[in-house]
N, CA, C and O atoms as CSV, one atom per row, in Angstrom:
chain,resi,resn,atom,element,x,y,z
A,1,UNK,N,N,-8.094,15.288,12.110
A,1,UNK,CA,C,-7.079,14.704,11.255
A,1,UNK,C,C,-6.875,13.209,11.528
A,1,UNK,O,O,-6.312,12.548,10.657
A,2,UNK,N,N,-7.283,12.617,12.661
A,2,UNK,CA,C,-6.721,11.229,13.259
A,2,UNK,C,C,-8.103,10.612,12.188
A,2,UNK,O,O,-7.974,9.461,11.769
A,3,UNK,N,N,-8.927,11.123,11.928
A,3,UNK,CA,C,-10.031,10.579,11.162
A,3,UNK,C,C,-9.842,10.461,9.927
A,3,UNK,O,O,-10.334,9.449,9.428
A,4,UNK,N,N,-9.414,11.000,9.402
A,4,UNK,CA,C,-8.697,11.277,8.024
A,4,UNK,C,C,-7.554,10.367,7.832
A,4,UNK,O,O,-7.448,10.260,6.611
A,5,UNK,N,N,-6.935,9.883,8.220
A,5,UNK,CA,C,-5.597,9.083,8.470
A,5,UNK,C,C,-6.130,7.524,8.693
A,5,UNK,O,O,-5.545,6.506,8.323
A,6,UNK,N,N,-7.664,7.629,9.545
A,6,UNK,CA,C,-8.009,6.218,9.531
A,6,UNK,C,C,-8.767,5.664,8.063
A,6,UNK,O,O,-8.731,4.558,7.522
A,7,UNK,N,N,-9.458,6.934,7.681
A,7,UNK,CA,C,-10.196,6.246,6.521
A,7,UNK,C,C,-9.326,6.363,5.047
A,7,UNK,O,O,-9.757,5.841,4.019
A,8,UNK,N,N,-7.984,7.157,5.102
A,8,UNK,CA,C,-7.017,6.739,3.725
A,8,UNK,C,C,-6.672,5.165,4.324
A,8,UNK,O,O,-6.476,4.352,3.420
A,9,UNK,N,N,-6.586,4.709,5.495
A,9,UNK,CA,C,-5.561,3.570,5.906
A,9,UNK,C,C,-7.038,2.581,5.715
A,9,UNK,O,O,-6.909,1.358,5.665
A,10,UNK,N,N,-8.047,3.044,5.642
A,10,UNK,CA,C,-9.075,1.729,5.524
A,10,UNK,C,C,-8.787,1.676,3.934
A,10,UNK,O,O,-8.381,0.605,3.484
A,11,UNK,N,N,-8.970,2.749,3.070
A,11,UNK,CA,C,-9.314,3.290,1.745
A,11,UNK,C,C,-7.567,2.403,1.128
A,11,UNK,O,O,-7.573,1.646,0.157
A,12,UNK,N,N,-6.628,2.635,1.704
A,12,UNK,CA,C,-5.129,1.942,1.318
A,12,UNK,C,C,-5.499,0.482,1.263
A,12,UNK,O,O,-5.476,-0.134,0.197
A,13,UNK,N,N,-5.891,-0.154,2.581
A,13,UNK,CA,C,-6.018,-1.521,2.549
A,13,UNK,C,C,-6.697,-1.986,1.591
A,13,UNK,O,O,-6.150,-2.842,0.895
A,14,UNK,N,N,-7.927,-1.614,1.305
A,14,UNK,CA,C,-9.075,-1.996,0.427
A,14,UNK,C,C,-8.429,-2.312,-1.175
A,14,UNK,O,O,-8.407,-3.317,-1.886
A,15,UNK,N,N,-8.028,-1.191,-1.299
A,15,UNK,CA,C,-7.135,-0.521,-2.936
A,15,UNK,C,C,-6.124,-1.890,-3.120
A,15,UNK,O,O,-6.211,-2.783,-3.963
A,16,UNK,N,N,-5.054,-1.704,-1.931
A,16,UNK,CA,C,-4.005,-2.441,-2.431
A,16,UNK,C,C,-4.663,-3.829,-2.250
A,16,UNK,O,O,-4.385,-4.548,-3.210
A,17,UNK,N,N,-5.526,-4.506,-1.234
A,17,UNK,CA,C,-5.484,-6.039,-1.487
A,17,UNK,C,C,-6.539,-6.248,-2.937
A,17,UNK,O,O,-6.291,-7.249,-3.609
A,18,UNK,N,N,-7.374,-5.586,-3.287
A,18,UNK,CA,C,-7.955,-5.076,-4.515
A,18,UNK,C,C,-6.935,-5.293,-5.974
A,18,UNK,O,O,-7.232,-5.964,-6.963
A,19,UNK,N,N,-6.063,-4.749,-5.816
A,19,UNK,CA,C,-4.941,-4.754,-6.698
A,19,UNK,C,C,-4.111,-6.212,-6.434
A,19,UNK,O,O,-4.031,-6.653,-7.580
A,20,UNK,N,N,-3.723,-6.790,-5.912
A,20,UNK,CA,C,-3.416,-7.968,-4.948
A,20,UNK,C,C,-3.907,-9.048,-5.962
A,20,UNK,O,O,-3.401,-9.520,-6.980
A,21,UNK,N,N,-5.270,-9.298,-5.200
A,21,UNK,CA,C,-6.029,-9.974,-5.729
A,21,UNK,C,C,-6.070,-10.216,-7.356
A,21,UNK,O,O,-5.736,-11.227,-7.974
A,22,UNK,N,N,-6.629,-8.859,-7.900
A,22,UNK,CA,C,-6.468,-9.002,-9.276
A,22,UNK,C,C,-5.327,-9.046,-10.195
A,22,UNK,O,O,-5.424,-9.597,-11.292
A,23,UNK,N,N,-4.600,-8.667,-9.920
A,23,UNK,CA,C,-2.852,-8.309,-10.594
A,23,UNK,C,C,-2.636,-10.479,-10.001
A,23,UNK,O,O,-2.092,-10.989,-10.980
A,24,UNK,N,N,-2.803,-11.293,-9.216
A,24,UNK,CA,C,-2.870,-12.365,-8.907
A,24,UNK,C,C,-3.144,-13.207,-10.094
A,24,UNK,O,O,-2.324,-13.843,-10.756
A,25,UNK,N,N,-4.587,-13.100,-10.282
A,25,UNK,CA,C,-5.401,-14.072,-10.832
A,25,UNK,C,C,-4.544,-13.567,-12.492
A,25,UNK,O,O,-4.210,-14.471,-13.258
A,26,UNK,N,N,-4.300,-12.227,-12.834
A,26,UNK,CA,C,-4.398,-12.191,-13.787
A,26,UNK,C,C,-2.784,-12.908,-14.349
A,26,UNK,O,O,-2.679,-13.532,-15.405
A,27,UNK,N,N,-1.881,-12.704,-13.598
A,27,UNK,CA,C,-0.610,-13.528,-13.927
A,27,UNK,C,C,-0.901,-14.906,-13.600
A,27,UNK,O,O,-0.269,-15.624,-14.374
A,28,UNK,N,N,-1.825,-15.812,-12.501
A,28,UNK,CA,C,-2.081,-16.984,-12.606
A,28,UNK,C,C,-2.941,-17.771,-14.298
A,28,UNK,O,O,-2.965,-18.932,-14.706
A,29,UNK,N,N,-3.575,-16.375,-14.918
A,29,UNK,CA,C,-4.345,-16.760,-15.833
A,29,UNK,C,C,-3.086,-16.517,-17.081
A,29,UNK,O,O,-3.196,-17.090,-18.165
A,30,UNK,N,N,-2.109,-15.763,-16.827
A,30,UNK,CA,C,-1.221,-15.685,-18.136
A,30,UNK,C,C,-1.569,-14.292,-18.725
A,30,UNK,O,O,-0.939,-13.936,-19.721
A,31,UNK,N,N,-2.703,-13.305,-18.096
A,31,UNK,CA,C,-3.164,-12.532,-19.148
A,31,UNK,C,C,-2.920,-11.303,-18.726
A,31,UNK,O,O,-2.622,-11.199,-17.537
A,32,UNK,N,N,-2.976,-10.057,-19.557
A,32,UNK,CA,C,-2.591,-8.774,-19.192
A,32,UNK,C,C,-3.636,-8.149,-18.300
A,32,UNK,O,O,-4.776,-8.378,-18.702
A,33,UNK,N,N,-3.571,-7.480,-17.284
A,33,UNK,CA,C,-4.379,-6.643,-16.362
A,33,UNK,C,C,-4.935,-5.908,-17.080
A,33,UNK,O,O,-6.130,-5.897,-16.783
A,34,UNK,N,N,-4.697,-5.219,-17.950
A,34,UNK,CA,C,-5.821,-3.973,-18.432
A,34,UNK,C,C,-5.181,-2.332,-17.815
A,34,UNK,O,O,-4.703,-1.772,-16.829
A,35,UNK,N,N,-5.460,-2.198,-18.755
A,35,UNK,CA,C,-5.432,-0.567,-18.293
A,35,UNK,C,C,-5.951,0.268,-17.239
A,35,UNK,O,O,-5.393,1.296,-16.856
A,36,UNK,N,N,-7.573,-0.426,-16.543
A,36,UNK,CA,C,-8.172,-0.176,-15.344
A,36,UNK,C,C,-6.852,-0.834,-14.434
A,36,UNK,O,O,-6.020,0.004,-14.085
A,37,UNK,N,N,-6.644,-1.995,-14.101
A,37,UNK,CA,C,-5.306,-2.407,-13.075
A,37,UNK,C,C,-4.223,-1.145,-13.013
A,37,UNK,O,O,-3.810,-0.585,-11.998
A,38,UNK,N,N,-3.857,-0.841,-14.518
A,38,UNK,CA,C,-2.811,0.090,-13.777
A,38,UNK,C,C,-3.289,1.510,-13.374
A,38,UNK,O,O,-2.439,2.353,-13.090
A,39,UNK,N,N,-4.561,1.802,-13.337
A,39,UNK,CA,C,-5.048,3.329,-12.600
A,39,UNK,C,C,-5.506,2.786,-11.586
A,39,UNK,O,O,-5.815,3.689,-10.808
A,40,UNK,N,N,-5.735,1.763,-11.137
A,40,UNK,CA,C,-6.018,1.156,-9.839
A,40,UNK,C,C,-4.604,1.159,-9.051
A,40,UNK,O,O,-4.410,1.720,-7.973
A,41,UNK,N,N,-3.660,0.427,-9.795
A,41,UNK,CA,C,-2.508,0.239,-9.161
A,41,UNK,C,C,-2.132,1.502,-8.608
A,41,UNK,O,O,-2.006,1.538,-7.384
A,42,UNK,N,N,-1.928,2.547,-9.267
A,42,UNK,CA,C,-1.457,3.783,-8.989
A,42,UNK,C,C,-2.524,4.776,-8.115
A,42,UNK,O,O,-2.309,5.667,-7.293
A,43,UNK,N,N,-3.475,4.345,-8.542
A,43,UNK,CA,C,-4.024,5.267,-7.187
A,43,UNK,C,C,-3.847,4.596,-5.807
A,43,UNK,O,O,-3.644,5.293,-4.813
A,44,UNK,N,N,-3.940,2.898,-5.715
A,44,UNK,CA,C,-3.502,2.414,-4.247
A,44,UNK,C,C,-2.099,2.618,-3.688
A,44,UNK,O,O,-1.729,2.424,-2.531
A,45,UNK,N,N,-1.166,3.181,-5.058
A,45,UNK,CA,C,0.223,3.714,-4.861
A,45,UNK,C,C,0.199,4.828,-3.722
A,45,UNK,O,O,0.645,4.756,-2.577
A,46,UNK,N,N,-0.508,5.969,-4.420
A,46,UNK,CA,C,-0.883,7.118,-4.150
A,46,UNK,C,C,-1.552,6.886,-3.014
A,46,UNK,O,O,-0.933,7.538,-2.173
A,47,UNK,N,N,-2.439,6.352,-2.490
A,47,UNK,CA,C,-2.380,6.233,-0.914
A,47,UNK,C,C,-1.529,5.768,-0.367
A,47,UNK,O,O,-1.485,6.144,0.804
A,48,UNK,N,N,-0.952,5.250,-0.577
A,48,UNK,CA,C,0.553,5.138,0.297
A,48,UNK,C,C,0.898,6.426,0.690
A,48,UNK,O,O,0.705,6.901,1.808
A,49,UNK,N,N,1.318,6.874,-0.086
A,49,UNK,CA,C,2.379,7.904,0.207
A,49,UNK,C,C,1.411,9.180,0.786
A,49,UNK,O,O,1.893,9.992,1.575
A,50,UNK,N,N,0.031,9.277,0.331
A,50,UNK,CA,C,-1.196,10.593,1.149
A,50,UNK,C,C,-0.536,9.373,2.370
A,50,UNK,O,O,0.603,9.547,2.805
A,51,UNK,N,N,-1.140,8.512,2.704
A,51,UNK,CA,C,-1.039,7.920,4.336
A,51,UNK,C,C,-0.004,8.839,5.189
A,51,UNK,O,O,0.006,9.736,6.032
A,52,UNK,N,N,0.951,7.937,4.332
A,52,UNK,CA,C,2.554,8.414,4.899
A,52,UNK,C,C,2.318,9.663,5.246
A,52,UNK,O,O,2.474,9.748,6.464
A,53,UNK,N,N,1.971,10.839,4.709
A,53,UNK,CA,C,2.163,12.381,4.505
A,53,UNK,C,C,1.353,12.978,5.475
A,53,UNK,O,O,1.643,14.007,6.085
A,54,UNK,N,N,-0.018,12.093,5.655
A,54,UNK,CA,C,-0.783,12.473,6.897
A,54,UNK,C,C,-0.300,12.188,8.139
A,54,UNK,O,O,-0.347,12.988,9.073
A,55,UNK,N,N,0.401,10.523,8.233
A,55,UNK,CA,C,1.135,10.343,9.624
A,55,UNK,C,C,1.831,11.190,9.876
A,55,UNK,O,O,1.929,11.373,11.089
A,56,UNK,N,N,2.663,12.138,8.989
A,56,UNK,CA,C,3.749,12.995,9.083
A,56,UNK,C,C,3.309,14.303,9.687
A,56,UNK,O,O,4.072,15.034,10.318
A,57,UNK,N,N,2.023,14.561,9.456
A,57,UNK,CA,C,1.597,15.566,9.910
A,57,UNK,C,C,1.176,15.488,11.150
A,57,UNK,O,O,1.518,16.346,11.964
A,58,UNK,N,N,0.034,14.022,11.635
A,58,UNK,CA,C,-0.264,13.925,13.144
A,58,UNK,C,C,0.655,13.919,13.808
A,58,UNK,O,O,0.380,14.187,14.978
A,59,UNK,N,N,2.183,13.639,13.519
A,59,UNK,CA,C,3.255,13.936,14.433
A,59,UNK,C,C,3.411,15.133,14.389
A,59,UNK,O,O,2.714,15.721,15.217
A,60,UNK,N,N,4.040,15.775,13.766
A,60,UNK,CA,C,4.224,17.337,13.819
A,60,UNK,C,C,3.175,18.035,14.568
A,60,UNK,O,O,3.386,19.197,14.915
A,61,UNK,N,N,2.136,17.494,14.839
A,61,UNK,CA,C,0.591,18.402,15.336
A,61,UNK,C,C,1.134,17.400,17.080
A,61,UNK,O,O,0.273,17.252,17.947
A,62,UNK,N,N,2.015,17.064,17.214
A,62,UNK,CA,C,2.122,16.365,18.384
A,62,UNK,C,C,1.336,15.179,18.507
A,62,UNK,O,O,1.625,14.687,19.598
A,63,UNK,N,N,0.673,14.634,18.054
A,63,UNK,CA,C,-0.246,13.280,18.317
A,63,UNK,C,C,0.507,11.813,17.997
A,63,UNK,O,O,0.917,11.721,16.839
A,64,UNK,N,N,0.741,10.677,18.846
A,64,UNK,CA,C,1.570,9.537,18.722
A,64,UNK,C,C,0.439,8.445,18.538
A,64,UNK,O,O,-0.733,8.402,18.912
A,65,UNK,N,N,1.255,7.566,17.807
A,65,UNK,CA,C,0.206,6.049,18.248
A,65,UNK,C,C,0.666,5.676,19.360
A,65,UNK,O,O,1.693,5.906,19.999
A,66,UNK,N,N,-0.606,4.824,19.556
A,66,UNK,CA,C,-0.346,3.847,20.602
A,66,UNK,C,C,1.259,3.554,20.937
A,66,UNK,O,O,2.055,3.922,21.801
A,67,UNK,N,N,1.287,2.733,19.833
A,67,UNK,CA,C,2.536,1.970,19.862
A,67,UNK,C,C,3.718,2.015,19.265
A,67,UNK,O,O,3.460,1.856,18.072
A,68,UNK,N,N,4.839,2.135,19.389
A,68,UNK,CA,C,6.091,3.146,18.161
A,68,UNK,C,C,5.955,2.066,17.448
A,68,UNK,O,O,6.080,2.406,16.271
A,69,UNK,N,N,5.772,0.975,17.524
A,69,UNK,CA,C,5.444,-0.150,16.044
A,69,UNK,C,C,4.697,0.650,15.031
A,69,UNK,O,O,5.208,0.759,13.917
A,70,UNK,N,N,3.685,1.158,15.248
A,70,UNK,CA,C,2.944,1.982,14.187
A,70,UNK,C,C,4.047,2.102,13.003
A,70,UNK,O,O,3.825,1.791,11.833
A,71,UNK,N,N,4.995,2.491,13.390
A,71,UNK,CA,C,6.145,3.487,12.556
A,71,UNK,C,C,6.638,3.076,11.564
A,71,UNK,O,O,6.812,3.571,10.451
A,72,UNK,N,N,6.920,1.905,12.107
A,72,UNK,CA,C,7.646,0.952,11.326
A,72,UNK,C,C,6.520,0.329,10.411
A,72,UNK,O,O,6.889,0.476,9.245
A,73,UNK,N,N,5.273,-0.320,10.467
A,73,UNK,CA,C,4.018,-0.752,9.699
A,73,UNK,C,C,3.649,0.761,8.914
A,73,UNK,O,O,3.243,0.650,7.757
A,74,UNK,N,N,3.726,1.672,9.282
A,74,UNK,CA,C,3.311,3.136,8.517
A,74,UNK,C,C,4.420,3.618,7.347
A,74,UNK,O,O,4.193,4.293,6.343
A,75,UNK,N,N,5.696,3.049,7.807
A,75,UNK,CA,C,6.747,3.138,6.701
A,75,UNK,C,C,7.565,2.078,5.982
A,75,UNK,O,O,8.595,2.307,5.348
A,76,UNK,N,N,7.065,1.042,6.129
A,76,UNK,CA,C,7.463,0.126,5.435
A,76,UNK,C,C,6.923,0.012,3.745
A,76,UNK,O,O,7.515,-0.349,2.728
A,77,UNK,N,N,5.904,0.368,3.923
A,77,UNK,CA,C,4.831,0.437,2.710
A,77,UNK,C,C,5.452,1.402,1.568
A,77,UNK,O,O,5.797,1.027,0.448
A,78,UNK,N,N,5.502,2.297,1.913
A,78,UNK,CA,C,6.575,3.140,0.983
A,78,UNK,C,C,7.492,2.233,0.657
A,78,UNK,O,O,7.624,2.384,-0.557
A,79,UNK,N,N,8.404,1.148,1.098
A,79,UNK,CA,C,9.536,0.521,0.561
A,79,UNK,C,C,9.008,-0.536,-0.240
A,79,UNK,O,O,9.622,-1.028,-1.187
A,80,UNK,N,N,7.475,-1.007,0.269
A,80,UNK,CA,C,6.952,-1.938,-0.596
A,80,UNK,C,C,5.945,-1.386,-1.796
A,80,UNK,O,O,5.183,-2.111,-2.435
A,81,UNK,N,N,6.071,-0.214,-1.939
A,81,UNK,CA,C,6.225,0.519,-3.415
A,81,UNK,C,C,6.887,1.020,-4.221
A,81,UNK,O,O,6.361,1.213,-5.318
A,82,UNK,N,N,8.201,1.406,-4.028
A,82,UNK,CA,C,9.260,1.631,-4.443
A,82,UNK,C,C,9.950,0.775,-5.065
A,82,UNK,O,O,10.365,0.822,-6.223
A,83,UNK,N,N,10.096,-0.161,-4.143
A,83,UNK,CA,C,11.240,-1.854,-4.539
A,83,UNK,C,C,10.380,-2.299,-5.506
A,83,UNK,O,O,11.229,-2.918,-6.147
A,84,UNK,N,N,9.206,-2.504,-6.218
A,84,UNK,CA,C,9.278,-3.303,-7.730
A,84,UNK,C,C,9.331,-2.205,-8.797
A,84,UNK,O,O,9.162,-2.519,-9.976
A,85,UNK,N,N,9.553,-0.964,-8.453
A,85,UNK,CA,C,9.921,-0.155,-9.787
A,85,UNK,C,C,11.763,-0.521,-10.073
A,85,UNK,O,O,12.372,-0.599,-11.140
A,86,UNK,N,N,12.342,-0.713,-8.406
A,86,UNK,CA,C,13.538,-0.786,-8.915
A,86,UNK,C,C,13.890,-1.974,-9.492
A,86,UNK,O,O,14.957,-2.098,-10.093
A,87,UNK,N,N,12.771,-3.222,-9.317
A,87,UNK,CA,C,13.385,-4.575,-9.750
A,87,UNK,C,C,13.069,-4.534,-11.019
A,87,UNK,O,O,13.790,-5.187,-11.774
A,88,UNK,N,N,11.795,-3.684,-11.669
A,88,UNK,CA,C,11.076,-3.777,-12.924
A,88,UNK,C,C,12.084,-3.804,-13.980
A,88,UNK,O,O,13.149,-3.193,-14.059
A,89,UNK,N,N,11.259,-5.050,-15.175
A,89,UNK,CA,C,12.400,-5.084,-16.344
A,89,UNK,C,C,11.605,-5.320,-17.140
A,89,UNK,O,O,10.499,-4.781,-17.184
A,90,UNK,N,N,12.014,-6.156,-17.905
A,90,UNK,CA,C,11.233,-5.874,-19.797
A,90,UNK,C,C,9.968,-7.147,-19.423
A,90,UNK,O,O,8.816,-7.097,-19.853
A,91,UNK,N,N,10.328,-7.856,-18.849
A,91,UNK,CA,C,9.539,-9.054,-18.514
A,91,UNK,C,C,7.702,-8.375,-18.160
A,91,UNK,O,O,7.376,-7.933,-17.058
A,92,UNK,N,N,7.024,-8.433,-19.023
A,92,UNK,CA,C,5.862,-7.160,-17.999
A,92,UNK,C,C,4.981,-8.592,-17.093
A,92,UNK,O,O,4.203,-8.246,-16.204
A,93,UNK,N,N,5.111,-9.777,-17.305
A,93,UNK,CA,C,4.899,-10.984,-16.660
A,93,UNK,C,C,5.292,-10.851,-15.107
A,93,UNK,O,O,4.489,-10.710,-14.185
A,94,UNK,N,N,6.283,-10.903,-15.036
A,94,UNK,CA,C,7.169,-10.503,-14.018
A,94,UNK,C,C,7.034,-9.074,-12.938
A,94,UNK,O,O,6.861,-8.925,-11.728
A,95,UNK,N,N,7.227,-8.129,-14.164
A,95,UNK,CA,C,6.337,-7.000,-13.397
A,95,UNK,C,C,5.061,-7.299,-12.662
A,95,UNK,O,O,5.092,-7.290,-11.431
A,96,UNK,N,N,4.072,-7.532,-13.223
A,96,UNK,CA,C,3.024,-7.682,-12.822
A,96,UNK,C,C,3.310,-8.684,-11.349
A,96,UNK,O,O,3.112,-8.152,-10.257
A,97,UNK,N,N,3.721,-9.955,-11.408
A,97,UNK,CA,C,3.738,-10.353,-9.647
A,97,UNK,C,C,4.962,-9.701,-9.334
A,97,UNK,O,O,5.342,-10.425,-8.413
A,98,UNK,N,N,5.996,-8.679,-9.488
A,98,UNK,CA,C,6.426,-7.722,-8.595
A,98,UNK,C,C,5.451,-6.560,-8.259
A,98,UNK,O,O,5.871,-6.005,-7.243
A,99,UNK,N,N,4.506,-6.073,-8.636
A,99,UNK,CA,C,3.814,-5.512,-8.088
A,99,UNK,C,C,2.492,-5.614,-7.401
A,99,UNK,O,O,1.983,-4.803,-6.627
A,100,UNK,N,N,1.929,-7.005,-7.915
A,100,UNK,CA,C,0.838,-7.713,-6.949
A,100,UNK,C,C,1.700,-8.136,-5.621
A,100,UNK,O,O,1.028,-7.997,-4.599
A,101,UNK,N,N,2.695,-8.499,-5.451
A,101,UNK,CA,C,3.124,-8.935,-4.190
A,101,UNK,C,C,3.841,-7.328,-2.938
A,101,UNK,O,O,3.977,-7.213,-1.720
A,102,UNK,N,N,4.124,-6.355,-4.208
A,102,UNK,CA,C,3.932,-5.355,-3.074
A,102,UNK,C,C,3.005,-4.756,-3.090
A,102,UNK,O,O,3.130,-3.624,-2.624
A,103,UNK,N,N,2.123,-5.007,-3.418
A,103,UNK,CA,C,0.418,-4.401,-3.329
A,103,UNK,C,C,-0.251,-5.439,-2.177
A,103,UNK,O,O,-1.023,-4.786,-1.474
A,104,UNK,N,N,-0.205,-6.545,-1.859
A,104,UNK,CA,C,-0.601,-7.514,-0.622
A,104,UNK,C,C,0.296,-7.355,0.291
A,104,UNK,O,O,0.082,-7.978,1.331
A,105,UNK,N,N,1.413,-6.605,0.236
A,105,UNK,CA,C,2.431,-6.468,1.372
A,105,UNK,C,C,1.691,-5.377,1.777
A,105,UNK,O,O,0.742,-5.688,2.495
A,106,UNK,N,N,1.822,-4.146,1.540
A,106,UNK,CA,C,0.790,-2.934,1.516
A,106,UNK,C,C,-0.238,-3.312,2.291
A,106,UNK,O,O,-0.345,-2.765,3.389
A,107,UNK,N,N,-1.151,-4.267,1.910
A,107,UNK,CA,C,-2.732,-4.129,2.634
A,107,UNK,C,C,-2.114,-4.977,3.885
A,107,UNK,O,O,-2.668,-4.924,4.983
A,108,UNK,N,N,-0.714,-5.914,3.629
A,108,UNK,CA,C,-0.926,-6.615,5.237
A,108,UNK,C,C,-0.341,-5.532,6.228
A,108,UNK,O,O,-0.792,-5.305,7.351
A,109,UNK,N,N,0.637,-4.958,5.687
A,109,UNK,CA,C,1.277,-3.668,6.762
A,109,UNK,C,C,0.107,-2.903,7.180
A,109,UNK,O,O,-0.198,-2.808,8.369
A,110,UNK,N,N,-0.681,-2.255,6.067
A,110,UNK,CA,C,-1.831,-1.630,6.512
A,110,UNK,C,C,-3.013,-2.005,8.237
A,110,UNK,O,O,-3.474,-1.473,9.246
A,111,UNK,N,N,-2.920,-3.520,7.336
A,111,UNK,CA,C,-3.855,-4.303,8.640
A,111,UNK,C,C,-2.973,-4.194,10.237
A,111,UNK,O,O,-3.394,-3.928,11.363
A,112,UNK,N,N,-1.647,-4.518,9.751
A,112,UNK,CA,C,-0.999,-4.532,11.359
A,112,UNK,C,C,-1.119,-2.885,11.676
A,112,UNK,O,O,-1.795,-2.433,12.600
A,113,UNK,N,N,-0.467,-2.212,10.893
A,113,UNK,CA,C,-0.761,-0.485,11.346
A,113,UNK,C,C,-2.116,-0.397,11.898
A,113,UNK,O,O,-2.145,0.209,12.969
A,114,UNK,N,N,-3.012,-0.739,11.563
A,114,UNK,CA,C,-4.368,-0.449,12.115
A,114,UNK,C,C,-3.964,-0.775,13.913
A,114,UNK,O,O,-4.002,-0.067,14.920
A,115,UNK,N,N,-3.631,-2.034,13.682
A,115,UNK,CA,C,-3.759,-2.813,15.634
A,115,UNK,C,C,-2.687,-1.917,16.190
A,115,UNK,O,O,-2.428,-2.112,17.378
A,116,UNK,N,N,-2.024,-0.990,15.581
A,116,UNK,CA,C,-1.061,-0.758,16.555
A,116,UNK,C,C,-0.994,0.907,16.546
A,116,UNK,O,O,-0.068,1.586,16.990
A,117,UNK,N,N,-2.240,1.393,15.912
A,117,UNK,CA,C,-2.662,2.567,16.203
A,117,UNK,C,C,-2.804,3.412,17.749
A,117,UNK,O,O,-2.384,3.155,18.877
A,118,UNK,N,N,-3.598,4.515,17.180
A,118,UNK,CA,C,-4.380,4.903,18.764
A,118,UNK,C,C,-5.471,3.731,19.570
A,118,UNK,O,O,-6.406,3.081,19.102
A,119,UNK,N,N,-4.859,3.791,21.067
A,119,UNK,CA,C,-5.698,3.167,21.637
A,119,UNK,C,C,-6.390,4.378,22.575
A,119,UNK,O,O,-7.327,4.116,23.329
């Protein structure tokens, strides 16, 4: 299971700075993401929360990280998917860098969760 937990958290990072990136350029360019962006968006959603659900389980199975920081980098991400549905408004401009910026929050929590894994 600790294997499984590393490759959604490689598979999370990838997705969300993926989404990041493009949800970026495409509000720097003025233009709509496309319909691929938002099944992208939502499946790097959706690893969030598989992540989350697996950490939940290596605890229950008794297994800790390294470091109780983990915890906090393993659950923050959930709040940085949540918080632009609650800010979301008619603006879909707006939407869009509320959700590219918690989609690069995502891959950076991801990256620190990694260092503060199992050693």
């Amino acid at each position: 299971m600790p294997v499984t937990h590393a490759i959604v958290g490689s598979l999370l990072i990838v997705a969300n700075a993926g989404v990041a990136v493009w949800g970026f350029i495409a509000y720097r360019r003025n233009a709509p993401p496309g319909d691929v962006f938002r099944h992208l968006l939502a499946a790097a959603q959706t690893l969030v929360i598989a992540q989350a659900t697996l950490g939940l389980v290596l605890i229950s199975q008794g297994l800790e990280p390294g470091d109780q920081l983990h915890f906090v980098y393993g659950l923050l991400p959930l709040l940085a998917v949540a918080y632009p549905y609650a800010l979301r408004g008619e603006d879909g401009r707006r939407n869009l860098l509320l959700f590219t910026i918690g989609s690069g929050l995502v891959a950076a929590l991801g990256i620190r969760a990694f260092m503060t894994g199992p050693h």
